[in-house]
C-alpha positions as CSV (number, residue, x, y, z in Angstrom):
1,X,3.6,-2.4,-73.4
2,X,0.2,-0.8,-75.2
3,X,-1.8,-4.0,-76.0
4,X,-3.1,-3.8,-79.1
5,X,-6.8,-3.0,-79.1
6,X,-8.2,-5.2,-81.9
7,X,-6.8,-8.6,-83.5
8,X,-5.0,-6.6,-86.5
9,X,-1.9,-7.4,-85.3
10,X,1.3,-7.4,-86.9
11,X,5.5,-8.0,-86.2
12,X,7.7,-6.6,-88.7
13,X,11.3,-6.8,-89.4
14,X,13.4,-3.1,-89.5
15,X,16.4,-4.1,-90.2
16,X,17.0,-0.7,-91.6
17,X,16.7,1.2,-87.5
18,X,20.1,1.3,-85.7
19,X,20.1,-1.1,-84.0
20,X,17.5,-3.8,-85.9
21,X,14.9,-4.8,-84.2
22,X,11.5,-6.5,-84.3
23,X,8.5,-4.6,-83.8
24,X,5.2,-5.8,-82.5
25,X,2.3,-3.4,-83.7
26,X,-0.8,-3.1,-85.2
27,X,-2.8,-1.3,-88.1
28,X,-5.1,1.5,-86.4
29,X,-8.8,1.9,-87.6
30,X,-7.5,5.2,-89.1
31,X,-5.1,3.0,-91.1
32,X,-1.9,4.1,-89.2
33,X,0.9,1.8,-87.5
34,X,1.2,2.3,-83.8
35,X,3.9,0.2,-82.5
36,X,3.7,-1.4,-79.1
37,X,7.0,-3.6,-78.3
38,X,9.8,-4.0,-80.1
39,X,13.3,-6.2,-79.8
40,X,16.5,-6.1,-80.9
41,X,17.0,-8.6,-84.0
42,X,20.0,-10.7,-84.2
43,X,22.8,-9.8,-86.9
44,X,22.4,-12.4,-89.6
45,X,22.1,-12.9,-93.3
46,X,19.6,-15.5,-92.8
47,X,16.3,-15.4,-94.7
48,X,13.8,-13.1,-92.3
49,X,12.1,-16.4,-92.1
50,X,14.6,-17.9,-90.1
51,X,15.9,-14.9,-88.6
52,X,12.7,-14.9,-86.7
53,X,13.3,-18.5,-85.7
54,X,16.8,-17.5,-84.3
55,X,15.4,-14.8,-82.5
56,X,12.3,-16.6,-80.8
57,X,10.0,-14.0,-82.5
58,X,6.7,-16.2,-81.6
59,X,7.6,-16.7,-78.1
60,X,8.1,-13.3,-77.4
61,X,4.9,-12.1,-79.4
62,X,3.3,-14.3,-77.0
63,X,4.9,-13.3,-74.0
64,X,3.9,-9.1,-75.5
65,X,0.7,-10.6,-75.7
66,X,0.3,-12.1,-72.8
67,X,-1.0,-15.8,-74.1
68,X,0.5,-18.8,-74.2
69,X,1.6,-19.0,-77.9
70,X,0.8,-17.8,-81.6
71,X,1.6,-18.3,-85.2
72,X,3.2,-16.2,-87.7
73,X,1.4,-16.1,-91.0
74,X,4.3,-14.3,-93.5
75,X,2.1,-11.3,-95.9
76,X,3.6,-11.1,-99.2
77,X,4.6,-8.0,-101.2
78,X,5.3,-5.9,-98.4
79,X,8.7,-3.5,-98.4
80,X,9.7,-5.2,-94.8
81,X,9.3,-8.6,-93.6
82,X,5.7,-8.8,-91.9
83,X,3.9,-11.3,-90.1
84,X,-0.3,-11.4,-89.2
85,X,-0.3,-12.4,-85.8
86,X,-3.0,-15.0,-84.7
87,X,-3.3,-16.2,-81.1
């Protein structure tokens, strides 16, 4: 996995990609996405919110990050479910 190079980081929710996954990324200083890990995401019709506790999202940020554990701070009005990741 690229670790991301800054603290912007992000995981987002694409339940839209065959198959849905979880995607941990970040926002480049040119203002682009670059994607570093991603999971597959359970099939559910839960709430994001608890989708991600299904799936163990934080745990496995962590693991991708390589630190013991993080929180998930949910950003409103986005188009996809997003989290700021903070360690």
């Amino acid at each position: 996995m690229q670790k991301p190079p800054h603290n912007n980081v992000l995981v987002q929710l694409e339940p839209d990609k065959d198959p849905p996954r979880w995607v941990l990324g970040y926002v480049a200083f040119d203002g682009e996405w670059r994607e570093c890990a991603s999971m597959p995401m359970t099939p559910s019709d839960d709430e994001p919110v608890r989708r991600a506790e299904l799936d163990g999202v934080a745990p496995w940020v962590a693991r991708m990050l390589g630190v013991h554990e993080v929180r998930l701070s949910r950003v409103v009005d986005t188009q996809r479910a997003t989290w700021w990741v903070t360690t």
